[in-house]
C-alpha atoms as one frame of an Amber mdcrd trajectory, in Angstrom:
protein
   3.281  -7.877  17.946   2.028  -7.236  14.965   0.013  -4.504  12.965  -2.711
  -4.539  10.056  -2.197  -1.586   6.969  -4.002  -1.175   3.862  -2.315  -2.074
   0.898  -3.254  -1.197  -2.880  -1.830  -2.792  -6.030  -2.031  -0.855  -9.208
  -0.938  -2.467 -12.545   1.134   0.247 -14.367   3.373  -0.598 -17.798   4.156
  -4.483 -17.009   5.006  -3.692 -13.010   2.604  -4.099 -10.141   2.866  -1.136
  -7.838   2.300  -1.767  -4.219   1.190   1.233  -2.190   1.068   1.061   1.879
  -1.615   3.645   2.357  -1.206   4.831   6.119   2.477   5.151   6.002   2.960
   6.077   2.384   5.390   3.154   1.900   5.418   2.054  -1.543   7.411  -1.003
  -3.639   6.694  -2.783  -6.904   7.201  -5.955  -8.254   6.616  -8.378 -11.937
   4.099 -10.455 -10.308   1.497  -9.563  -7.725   2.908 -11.544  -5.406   6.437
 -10.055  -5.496   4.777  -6.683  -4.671   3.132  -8.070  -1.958   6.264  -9.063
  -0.652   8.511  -6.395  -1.559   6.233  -4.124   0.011   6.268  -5.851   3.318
  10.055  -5.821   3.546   9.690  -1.608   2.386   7.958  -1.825   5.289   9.331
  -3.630   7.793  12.331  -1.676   6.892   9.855   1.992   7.551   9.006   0.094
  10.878  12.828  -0.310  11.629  13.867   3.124  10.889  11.302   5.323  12.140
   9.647   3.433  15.222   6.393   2.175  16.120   5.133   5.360  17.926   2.165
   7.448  16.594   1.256   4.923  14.193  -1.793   5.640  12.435  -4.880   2.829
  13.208  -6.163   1.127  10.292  -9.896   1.861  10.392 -11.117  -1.437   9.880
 -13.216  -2.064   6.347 -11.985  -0.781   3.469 -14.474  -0.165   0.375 -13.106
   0.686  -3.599 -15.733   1.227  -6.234 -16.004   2.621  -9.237 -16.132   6.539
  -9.457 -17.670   8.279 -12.975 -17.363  12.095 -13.051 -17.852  13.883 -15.556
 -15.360  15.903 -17.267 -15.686  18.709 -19.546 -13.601  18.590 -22.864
């Protein structure tokens, strides 16, 4: 069986930072792609120790855009 999370990557001083966003899981990596696989062993590992009850459900579509606000200096 197998289950679908949302993951964001945020570049951040020369590391990619790989954030599971249902499970707060997070992992980094040099390279996107090590994040992306560091962060499903983090995990798989999450999965291992704490179960696979009461899971939260991805919702389905996920949408980033921009967001201006302004801020008063």
């Amino acid at each position: 069986m197998s289950r679908r999370f949302t993951a964001v990557i945020i570049k951040e001083e020369g590391w990619y930072v790989a954030h599971c966003v249902e499970l707060g899981v997070v992992s980094q990596g040099k390279t996107i792609e090590e994040a992306q696989a560091n962060l499903k062993e983090a995990v798989e590992l999450y999965l291992e120790s704490f179960g696979t009850e009461d899971l939260p459900q991805n919702t389905g579509e996920v949408v980033f855009y921009p967001l201006e606000v302004a801020v008063n200096a």
